[in-house]
Every structure is written in C-alpha cells, then in structure tokens.
C-alpha positions in Angstrom: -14.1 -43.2 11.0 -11.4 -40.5 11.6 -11.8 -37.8 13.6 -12.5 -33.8 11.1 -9.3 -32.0 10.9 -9.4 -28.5 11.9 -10.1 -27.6 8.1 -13.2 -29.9 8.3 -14.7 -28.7 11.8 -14.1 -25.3 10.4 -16.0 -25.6 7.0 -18.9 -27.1 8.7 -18.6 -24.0 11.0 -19.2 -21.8 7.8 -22.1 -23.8 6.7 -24.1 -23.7 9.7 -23.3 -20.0 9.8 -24.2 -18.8 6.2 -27.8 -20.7 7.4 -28.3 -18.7 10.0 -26.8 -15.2 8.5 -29.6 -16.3 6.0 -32.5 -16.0 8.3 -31.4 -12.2 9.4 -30.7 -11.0 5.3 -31.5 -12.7 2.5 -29.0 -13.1 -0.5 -31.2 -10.7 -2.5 -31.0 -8.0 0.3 -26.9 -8.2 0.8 -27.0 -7.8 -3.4 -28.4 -4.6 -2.5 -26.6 -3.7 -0.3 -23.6 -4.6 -2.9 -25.3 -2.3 -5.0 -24.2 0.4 -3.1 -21.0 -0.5 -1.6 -17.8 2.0 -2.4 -15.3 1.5 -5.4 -13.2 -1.7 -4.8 -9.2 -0.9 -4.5 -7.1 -2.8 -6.5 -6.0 -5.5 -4.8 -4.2 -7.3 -7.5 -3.5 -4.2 -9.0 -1.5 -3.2 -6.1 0.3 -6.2 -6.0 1.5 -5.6 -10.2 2.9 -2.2 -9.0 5.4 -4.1 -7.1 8.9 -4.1 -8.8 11.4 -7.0 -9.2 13.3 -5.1 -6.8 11.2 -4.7 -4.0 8.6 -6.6 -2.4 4.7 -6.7 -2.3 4.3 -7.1 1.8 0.4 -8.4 2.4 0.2 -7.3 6.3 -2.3 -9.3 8.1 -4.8 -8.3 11.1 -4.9 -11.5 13.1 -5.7 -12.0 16.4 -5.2 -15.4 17.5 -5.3 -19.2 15.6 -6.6 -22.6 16.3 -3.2 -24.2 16.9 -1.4 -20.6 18.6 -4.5 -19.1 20.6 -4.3 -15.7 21.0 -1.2 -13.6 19.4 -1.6 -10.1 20.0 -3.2 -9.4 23.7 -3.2 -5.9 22.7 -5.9 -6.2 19.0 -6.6 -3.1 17.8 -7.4 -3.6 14.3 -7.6 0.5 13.6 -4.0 1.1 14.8 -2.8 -1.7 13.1 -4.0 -0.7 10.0 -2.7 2.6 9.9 0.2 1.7 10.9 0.7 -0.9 8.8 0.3 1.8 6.0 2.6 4.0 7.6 5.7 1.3 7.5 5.2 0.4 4.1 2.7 -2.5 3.9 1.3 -3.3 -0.4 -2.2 -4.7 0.6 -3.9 -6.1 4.1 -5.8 -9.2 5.4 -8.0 -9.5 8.1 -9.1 -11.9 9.6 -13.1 -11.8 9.9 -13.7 -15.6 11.5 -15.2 -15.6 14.7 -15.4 -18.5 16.4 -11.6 -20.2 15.5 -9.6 -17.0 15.1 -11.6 -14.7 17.6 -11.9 -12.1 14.5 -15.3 -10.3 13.0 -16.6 -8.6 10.3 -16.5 -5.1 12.1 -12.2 -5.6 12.2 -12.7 -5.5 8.2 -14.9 -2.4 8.2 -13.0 -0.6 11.0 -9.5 -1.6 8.9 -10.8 -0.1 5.6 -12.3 3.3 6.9 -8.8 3.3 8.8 -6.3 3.4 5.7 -6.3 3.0 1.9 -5.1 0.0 1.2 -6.6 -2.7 -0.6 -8.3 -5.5 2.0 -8.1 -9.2 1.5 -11.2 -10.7 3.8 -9.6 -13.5 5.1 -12.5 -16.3 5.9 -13.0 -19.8 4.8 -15.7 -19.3 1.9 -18.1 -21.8 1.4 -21.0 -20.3 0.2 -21.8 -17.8 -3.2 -23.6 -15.3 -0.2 -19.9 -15.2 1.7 -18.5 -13.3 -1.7 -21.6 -11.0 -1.2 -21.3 -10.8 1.9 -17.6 -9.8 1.7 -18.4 -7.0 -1.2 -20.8 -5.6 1.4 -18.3 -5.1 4.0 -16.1 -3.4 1.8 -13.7 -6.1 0.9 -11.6 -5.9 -2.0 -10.5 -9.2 -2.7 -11.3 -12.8 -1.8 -9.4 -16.0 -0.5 -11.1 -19.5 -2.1 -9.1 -22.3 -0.5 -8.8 -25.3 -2.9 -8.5 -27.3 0.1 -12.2 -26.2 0.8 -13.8 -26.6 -2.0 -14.8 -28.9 -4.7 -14.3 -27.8 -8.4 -18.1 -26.6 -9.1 -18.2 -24.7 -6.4 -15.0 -23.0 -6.2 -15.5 -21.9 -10.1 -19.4 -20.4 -9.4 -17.2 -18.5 -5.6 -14.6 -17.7 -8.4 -17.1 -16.2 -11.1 -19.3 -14.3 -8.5 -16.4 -12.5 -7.2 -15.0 -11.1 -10.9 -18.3 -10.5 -11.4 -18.3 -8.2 -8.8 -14.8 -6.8 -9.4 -13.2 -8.5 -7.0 -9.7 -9.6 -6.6 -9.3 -13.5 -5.9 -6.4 -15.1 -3.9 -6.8 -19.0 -4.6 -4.9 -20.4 -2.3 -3.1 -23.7 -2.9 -1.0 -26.5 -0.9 0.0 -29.2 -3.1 0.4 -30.0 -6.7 -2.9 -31.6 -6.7 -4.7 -28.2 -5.4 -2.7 -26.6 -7.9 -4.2 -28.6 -11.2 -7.5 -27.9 -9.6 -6.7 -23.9 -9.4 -5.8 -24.0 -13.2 -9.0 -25.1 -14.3 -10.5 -22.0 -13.1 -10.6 -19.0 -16.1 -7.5 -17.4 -16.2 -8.0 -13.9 -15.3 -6.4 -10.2 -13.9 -8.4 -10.6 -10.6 -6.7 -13.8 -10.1 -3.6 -14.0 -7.4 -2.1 -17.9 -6.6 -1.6 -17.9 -2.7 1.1 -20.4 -2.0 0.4 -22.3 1.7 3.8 -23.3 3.0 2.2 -25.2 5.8 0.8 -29.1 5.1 -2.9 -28.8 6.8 -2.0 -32.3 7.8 0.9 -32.0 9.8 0.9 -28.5 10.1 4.8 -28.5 9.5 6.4 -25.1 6.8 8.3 -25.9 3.8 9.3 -23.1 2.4 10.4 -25.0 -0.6 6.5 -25.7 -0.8 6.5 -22.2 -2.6 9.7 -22.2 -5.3 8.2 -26.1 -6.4 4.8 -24.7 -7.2 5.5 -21.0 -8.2 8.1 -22.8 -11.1 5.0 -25.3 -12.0 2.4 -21.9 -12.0 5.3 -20.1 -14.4 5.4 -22.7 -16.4 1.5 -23.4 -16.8 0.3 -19.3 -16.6 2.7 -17.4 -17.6 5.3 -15.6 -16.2 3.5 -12.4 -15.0 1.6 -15.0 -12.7 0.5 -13.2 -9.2 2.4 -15.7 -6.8 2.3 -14.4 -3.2 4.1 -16.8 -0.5 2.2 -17.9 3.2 3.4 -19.2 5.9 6.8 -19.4 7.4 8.2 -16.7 6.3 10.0 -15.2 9.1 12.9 -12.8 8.5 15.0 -11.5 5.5 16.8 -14.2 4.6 13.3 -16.0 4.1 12.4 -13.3 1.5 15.7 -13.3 0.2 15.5 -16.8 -0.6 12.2 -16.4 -2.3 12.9 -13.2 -4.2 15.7 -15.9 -5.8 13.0 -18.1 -7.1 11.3 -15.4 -8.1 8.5 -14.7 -5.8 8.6 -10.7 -4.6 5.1 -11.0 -2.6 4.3 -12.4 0.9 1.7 -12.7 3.2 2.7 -12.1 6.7 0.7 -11.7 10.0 1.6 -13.8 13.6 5.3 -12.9 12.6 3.7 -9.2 13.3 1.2 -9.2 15.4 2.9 -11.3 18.0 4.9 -8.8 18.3 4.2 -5.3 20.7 4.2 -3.1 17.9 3.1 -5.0 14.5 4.1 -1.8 12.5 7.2 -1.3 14.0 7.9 -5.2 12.9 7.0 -4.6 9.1 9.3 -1.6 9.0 12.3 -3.5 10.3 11.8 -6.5 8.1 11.4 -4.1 5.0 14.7 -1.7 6.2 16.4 -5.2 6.4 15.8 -6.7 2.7 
C-alpha cells in the first residue's frame, strides 16, 4: 500500500478533529450559536462587482504550508487585514487550519472584526458541522475541495452552506473534479476555484486555469464565478489570465512572504 498524500493525512486530520470539537459543542449548540451570528457579506457578490477591466484580488492570511513551512515570521492577521483593505484587496481568506498551516479560528474572527471585507474560511471541510462551524465564526463563504470529497457529501457541505447564506468556492484541479463540481445545483452562492497546482506533483500550470475556465463557460454560462489559484505571481500572470477571461485571483505566500503583505498587493494592482 502507498504511503497518504498530504491531502489524505490532512482529511483524516479533519475527521479526528470534528470528533473531538464534538465532545466540547454539539452540532445543535453551534446551530445556535448560528442563530445569532451577524449578517454574512457578500462574498460572491463582491466578486460580481468586479469589472472586465479590473480585477477581483482574494488576499489571503496565511502563515506557513506543508511543503514551504513558515512564510511570514512577522503573522499578524489584524494588520494584514486592514491593510489588505487599505491597498485595494475584493475579498480575503484565512487560513484557519491548525496543525499543517499553523493558522486558527481566532485569525478568522480577529480578520473580520478588523475590516469589511467579505472572509473566505479557508479549511479542508469534511464534515456538515465544519459549515456550521464556519457560520459561527463569522465566515462568509466556504471552500469544498472536490479533491476531498465524494459526490454525496460534497452536495449535503454544498446545500448546508446556501442554506445558510453562504458563499461557496468549489475548488477544482482537473477535468474529472470539474464534471463532479457540475453536478452540484447551479447557484449565485456558487464561485469555481481553479487549483493551478497538481496535488500529485505539486508542480503550477497556469494553463490549468484558461483549459478549465473555457470548459466551465461552456457548461455554466458565461457569467460563471472563475477565480484562478496558485502560481500566480506578477502582472504578466494576470495579464495572461485576464486574456482568457479570468479577472479574479486568489493570492497569499506571493504576499505574505513578503515584509509588508499590503504594500505587495498595492504594487501588483498599480502594475496591471
């Protein structure tokens, strides 16, 4: 038998902890506390605004990565998101998981009392109580990652999270994750998160994103949410994206391995 990838090790991760997160609040007590939780910001919403002519920047709070370690010495996940609002950022992600990424819930909560942008929770959901779970921290959308779920569960993660108003980034890698995605109900809430990077090799192809945003035109429409991850790098990696037709990105060790993550997203957007 071969050895888990990283994607494996992680998902188990998530399992074990959505037991344990169980013992210390039920799923009927976090749908209380959903009950109560602020106004979601328009995540996709935000996104639409965006004009053919500029583009829809998703700034990420990150502090380190399985394969990089840690990125930004200096995390500060307040200051980075209000400067990240300052320079110009559409939407953030932050990155909540603990034990591969060194990140936590309270990065989320301190990142949305900090700014008013719309928050992606980035985490590996596994679990209807993670989407809960995510509403109670005050998250405004979701990622689902095809690569991490199987069909029934990805549609009930998917159907829990509209239900609750929440924006959906359904991230894909491959043509194969991509005819999965579009069985789920086409929606507003959803947004199609293209992976440049093969969870195999770990190797970026940007071309990854113009093959699969033409097959996601042709297959939802044109208006189709299509935000590019991974790789991208500088403005001629927008550039050559905005050709194909893709105006959003998601963007975060390309800033925060930087001294000043804000000061980064400012020069990239001066520079389109």
């Amino acid at each position: 038998m071969s050895a888990p990838t990283i994607l494996q090790k992680i998902v188990a991760t998530k399992h074990q902890e959505i037991a344990q997160a169980r013992t210390q609040i039920s799923l009927d007590e976090l749908k209380q506390k959903v009950s109560s939780a602020p106004i979601v910001r328009g995540f996709a919403n935000a996104l639409q605004k965006i004009t053919q002519d500029n583009v829809g920047i998703i700034s990420e709070i990150k502090r380190a990565s399985p394969s990089k370690g840690i990125i930004c010495q200096d995390f500060d996940p307040i200051v980075a998101a209000k400067g990240y609002e300052l320079a110009g950022a559409t939407c953030l992600s932050v990155l909540t998981d603990r034990q591969y990424f060194l990140g936590h819930d309270d990065h989320l909560i301190q990142a949305k009392n900090a700014c008013h942008l719309p928050i992606l929770r980035k985490d590996f959901m596994v679990d209807e109580y993670h989407i809960y779970e995510s509403r109670a921290l005050g998250a405004d959308c979701v990622l689902l990652i095809m690569a991490c779920l199987d069909d029934k569960t990805v549609a009930q993660l998917h159907n829990v999270a509209t239900e609750l108003d929440m924006d959906v980034l359904i991230e894909i890698h491959d043509e194969h994750e991509l005819a999965r995605a579009l069985k789920l109900p086409k929606s507003a809430h959803n947004i199609y998160g293209i992976n440049n990077r093969n969870l195999n090799t770990f190797n970026v192809d940007l071309n990854t994103s113009i093959r699969l945003a033409k097959s996601l035109r042709e297959n939802v429409g044109d208006d189709a949410l299509i935000v590019s991850e991974s790789g991208i790098h500088g403005p001629d990696d927008i550039q050559l994206m905005q050709s194909h037709g893709i105006h959003h990105f998601l963007i975060g060790e390309q800033f925060m391995k930087t001294d000043n993550a804000s000061l980064a997203l400012a020069k990239l957007l001066k520079s389109i």
